[in-house]
C-alpha positions in Angstrom: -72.4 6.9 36.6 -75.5 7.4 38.6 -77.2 4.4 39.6 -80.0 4.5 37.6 -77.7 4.4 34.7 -76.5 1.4 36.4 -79.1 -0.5 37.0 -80.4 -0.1 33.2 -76.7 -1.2 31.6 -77.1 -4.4 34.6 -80.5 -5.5 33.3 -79.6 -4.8 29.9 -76.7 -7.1 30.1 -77.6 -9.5 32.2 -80.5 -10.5 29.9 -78.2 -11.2 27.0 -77.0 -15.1 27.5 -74.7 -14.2 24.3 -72.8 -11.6 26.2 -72.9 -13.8 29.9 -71.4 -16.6 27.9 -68.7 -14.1 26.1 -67.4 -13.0 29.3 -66.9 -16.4 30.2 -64.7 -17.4 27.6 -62.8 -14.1 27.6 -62.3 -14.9 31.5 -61.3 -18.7 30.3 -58.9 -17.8 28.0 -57.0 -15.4 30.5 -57.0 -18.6 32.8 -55.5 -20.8 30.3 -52.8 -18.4 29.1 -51.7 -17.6 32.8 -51.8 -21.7 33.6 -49.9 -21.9 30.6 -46.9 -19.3 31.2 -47.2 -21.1 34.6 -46.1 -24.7 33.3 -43.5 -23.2 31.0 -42.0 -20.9 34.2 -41.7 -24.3 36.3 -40.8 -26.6 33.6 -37.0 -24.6 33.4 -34.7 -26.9 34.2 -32.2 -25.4 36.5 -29.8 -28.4 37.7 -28.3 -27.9 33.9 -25.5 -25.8 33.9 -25.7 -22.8 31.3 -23.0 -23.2 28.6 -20.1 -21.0 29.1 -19.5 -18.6 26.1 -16.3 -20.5 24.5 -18.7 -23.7 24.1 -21.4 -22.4 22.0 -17.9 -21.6 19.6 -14.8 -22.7 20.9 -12.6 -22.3 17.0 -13.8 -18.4 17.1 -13.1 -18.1 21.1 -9.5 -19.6 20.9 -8.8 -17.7 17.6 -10.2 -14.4 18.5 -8.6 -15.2 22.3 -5.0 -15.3 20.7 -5.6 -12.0 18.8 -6.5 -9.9 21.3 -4.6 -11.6 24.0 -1.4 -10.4 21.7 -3.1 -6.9 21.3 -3.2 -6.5 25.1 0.6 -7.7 25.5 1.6 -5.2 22.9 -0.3 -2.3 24.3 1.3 -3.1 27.4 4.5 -3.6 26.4 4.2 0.4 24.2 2.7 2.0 27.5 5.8 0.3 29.8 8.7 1.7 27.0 6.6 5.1 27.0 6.6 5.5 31.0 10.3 4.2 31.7 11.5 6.3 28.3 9.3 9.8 29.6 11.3 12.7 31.4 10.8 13.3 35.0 7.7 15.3 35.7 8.9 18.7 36.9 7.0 19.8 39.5 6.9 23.7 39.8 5.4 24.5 43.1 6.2 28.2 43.2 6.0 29.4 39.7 2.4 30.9 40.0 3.7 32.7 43.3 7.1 34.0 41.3 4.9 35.1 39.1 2.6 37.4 41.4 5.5 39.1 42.8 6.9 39.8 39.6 3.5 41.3 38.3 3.8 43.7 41.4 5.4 46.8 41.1 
């Protein structure tokens, strides 16, 4: 924008007391939103402890506690019987190699 454009927009608007008096309030209300989100920020109450999560519904947290507190014991319990139950692992260290030399002619 050169500054002749400038100057005309300037003295256009600063002629208008309608649009002086608009930019006012626009600037006032931005104020008085920020003040407000200010007053609620600092008006938190932080020496209250938050609610742990079996408070807000402590009949569903005990009941659904019990259920999956049995679910863990019994998937426990399968994964024990399945690992003391299993085979040995073999371990084959040389079959690749046995392998190779048999492939050879």
């Amino acid at each position: 924008m050169h500054s002749a454009e400038r100057a005309t927009i300037m003295r256009a608007m600063s002629g208008s007391p309608l649009s002086t008096a608009a930019v006012a309030m626009k600037c006032g209300a931005v104020l008085a939103i920020l003040t407000l989100l200010a007053v609620v920020g600092s008006s938190g109450d932080d020496s209250v402890a938050p609610l742990p999560p079996d408070a807000v519904h402590p009949a569903a947290a005990t009941a659904t506690g019990g259920v999956s507190a049995a679910h863990r014991r019994q998937v426990f319990e399968e994964r024990r019987t399945r690992r003391d139950t299993a085979p040995p692992p073999s371990v084959v260290l040389d079959a690749p190699a046995e392998r190779t030399a048999s492939a050879a002619p």
